[in-house]
C-alpha positions, 0 to 999 in steps of 0.5 A: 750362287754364281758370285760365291762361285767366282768369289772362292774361284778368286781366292783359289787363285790368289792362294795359288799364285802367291809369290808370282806377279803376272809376268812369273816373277816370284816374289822375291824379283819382284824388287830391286833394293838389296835384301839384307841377309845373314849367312853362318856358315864353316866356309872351308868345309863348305868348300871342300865338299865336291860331291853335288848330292851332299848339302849343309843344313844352314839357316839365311836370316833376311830382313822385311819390312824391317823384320827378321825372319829365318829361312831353313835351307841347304847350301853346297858350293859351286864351281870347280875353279873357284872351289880351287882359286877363291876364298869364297865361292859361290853357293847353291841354296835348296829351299823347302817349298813347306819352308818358304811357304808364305816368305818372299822365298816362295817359289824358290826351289833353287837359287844361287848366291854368287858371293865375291871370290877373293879377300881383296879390296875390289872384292865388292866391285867384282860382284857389283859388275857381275850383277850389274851384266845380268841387269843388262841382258834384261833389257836385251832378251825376255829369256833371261835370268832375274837377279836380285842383290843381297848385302850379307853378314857373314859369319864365319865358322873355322877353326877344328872344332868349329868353335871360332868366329869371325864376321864380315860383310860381303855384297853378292847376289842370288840368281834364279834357278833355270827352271823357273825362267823355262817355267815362266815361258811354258818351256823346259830345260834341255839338258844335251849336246845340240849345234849352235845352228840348231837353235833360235837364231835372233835369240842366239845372235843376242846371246852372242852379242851379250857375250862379245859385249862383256867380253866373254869367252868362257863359254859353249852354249853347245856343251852347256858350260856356263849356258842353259838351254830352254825349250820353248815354242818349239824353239832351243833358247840359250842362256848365259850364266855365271859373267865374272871370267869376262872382261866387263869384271875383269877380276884379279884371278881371270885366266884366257884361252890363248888358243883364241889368240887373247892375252887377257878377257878385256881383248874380245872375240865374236863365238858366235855362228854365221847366220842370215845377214839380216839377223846380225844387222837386225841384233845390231840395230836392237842393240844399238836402240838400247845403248842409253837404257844400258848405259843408265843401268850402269850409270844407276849403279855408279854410286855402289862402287867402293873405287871409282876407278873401277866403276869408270873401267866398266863405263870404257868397257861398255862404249867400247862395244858400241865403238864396234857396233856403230862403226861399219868397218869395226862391226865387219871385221870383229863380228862379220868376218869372226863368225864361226864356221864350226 
């Protein structure tokens, strides 16, 4: 009796956990190839819709196990800049949990198809770099967001009646939702202003070392503005998000706030807080242990660059941070001495 019992317990618990592994990645993070997907859609009117309630019924087709299946699901853009400057803009996709039910989409409420920007010959390399930092900042912090490439067909809907259409292919990449990184942590997400100082320490530290890493000064974990904020053990977490308006991509259409005294996003600027001097030194030194991990995430990567030249700025870029971080003079007066007050 007590075998019977165990036996259907498991099954239970098999049933229910579907498309998580044991550290709660869904199914769908839990591989790093791209997933080839297909995307139809009438991009201007996708655009051009800025109220966030308003969704499009629209269908991702995605290859498994050399398959075709077909996903149901709801699309509205994101992003008021690039709905203004991009051809492309990143999209939000809402998925039924009836839908995804028994797909490498379950337990995916809410995801992110970050698509590239621009009709230009660096198009894909923008986003392989974008990409490319969320991998990075995996291996910094386990609060952090799981990305996963797609290789899209895209085919485009335009014209008035919505009878033309044009085919192209696109790299880009779909990013968890913030609730299933609180969820993976027994946390939730804080949707409020909070000081910078009130929150986790270490882990606000590595945020802002990421953040001077790539360059990143669009950006205020305290407004939320490119930043999530989890609660989690009775600690407040940020979380960055959304890196192409850094210096690590450096796309074509970045813009700097010249009131931090930068003419470009490759120039960096330390936004992060005073704190203990021993948490800085000891962020540095983690960051330090990990300069060959990221270093070969990079390198990984190389060969999914359409210009080499690209790929090779990313390289400079990157030692470049550690150029600072392991010179006591640099590391004083760019992040030390930088340190915000208020």
């Amino acid at each position: 009796m007590n075998k019977q019992v165990n036996l259907l317990l498991l099954l239970f618990i098999g049933l229910f956990s579907f498309g998580q592994n044991s550290d709660g990645y869904t199914l769908l993070f839990q591989n790093e190839e791209p997933l080839k997907i297909k995307l139809k859609y009438h991009n201007k009117n996708l655009k051009k819709e800025i109220i966030d309630t308003i969704l499009f019924d629209s269908q991702i087709s995605y290859e498994q196990d050399g398959v075709w299946k077909d996903l149901d699901v709801k699309l509205r853009s994101r992003g008021n800049f690039r709905r203004n400057t991009c051809y492309w803009v990143p999209v939000k996709v809402k998925v039924k949990k009836s839908a995804a039910k028994g797909t490498i989409f379950e337990g995916n409420k809410s995801l992110k198809l970050v698509l590239p920007c621009m009709k230009e010959p660096d198009n894909n390399d923008n986003i392989m770099k974008e990409y490319i930092a969320y991998k990075l900042y995996e291996q910094i912090s386990p609060y952090h967001f799981n990305a996963r490439r797609v290789d899209v067909d895209f085919t485009e809907i335009y014209g008035r009646k919505g009878k033309e259409r044009k085919m192209v292919q696109l790299k880009g990449f779909l990013i968890e939702d913030d609730d299933i990184v609180a969820k993976r942590f027994d946390g939730k997400v804080v949707d409020r202003f909070i000081h910078p100082l009130a929150m986790d320490a270490e882990t606000s530290v590595q945020n802002a070392f990421f953040n001077f890493l790539i360059g990143n000064t669009d950006i205020s974990v305290a407004y939320q503005h490119n930043a999530k904020l989890l609660y989690i053990g009775k600690r407040l977490i940020p979380l960055s998000y959304d890196f192409d308006m850094t210096g690590f991509v450096n796309p074509s259409y970045a813009t700097v706030n010249e009131t931090l005294g930068i003419k470009t996003v490759k120039d960096r600027v330390y936004r992060g807080f005073k704190r203990d001097g021993s948490i800085l030194e000891s962020v540095r030194q983690h960051y330090i242990s990990k300069k060959a991990e990221l270093t070969s995430i990079l390198e990984a990567h190389a060969s999914q660059f359409d210009n080499e030249r690209e790929y090779k700025e990313t390289y400079e870029f990157l030692n470049s941070f550690y150029e600072v971080l392991e010179n006591d003079k640099k590391f004083k007066s760019e992040i030390l001495d930088a340190a915000r007050t208020k």
